[in-house]
N, C-alpha and C positions, 0 to 999 in steps of 0.2 A: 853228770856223774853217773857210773854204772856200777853195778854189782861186783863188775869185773877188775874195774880199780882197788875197789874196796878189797877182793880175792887176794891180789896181786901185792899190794902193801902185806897185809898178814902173813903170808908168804916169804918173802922179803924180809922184812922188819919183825922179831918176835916179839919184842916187846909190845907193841901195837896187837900184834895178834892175841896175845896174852890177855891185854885189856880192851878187845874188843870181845873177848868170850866172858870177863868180868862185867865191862858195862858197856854196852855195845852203842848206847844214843851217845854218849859220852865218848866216847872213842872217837866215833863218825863227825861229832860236831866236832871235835878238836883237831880234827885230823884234817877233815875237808869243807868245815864251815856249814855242815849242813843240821840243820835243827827239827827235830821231829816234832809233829804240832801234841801238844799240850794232851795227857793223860795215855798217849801213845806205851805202849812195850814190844821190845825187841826181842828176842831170845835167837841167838846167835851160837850153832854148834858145830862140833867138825868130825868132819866123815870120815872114817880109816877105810884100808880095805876091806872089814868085814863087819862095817857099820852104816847101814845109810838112812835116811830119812825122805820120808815123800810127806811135801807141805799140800795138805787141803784146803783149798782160797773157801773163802767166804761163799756161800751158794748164791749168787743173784738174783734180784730180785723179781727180777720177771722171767717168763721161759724163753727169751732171746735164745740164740745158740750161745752157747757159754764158747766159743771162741771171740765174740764181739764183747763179753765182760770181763775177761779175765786180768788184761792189763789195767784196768781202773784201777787197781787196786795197788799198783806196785807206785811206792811214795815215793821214789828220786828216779 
């Protein structure tokens, strides 16, 4: 499962998009079976043309190059 399915349904289907920016673990489990582990939060928004967002990951734990930590993180 990718991000990109997830895009592509919301897209598509409003309804779904609707309640994926209501409850987004809830949307994603009922849609494509996927359950996020326990005390987990999603926050789920949507970018216009004159709105964007830049997500900052978690900072790693060691000083690796932060290109070899960065997928760890991403849960599907």
């Amino acid at each position: 499962m990718s991000t990109t399915a997830i895009i592509k349904k919301a897209w598509d289907e409003p309804d779904f998009k609707q309640q994926l920016l209501d409850n987004p673990i809830q949307a994603i489990k009922q849609a494509f079976g996927i359950a996020m582990p326990a005390g987990s939060n999603l926050k789920v928004v949507e970018e216009t043309a004159t709105k964007h967002y830049l997500i900052i990951p978690p900072r790693p734990e060691s000083s690796l190059v932060a290109e070899e930590n960065v997928r760890k993180y991403v849960w599907f």
